[in-house]
C-alpha positions in Angstrom: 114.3 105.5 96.8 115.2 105.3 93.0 119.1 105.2 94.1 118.4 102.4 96.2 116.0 100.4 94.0 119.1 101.2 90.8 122.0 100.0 93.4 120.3 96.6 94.8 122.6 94.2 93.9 124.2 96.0 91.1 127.5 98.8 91.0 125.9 102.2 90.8 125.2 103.1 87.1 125.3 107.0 87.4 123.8 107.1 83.4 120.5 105.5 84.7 120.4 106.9 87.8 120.4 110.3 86.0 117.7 109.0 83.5 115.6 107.9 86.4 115.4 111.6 88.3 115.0 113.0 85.2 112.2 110.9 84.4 110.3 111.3 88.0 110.8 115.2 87.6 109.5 115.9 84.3 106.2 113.9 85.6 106.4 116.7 88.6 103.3 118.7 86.6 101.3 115.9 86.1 101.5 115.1 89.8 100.7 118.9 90.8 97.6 118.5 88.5 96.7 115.2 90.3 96.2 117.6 93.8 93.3 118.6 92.7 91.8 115.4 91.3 87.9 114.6 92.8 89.2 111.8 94.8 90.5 112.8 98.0 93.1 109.7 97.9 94.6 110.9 95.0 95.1 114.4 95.8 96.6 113.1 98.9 98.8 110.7 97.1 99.7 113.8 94.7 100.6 115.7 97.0 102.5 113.1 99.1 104.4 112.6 95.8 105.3 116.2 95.4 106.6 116.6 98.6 108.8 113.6 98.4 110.1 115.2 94.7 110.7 119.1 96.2 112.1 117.8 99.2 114.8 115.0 97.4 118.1 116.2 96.8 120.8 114.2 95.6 123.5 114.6 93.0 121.5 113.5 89.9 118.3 115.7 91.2 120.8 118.9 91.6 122.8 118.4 88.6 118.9 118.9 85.9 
């Protein structure tokens, strides 16, 4: 998702790519501790997020 939002309508900007996946992973805790908010839409959108981060692999993601 963050490649395609970085690439639309622009050359690909490896820097700022790597910037962004850096960026979304060192927020990974915060969304862990989010899975067990009180609200069950947030845990579910925590855990959503997790998944989405531990399942992502590109070569930005594989390179931190």
């Amino acid at each position: 998702m963050l490649q395609t939002i970085l690439e639309h309508g622009n050359p690909p900007q490896p820097k700022v790519q790597l910037e962004a996946h850096q960026a979304v992973l060192s927020r990974r805790p915060t969304a862990a501790q989010l899975t067990h908010d009180n609200d069950p839409v947030v845990r579910t959108a925590a855990r959503d997020l997790l998944t989405a981060i531990d399942s992502h692999l590109s070569e930005f993601c594989c390179r931190v």
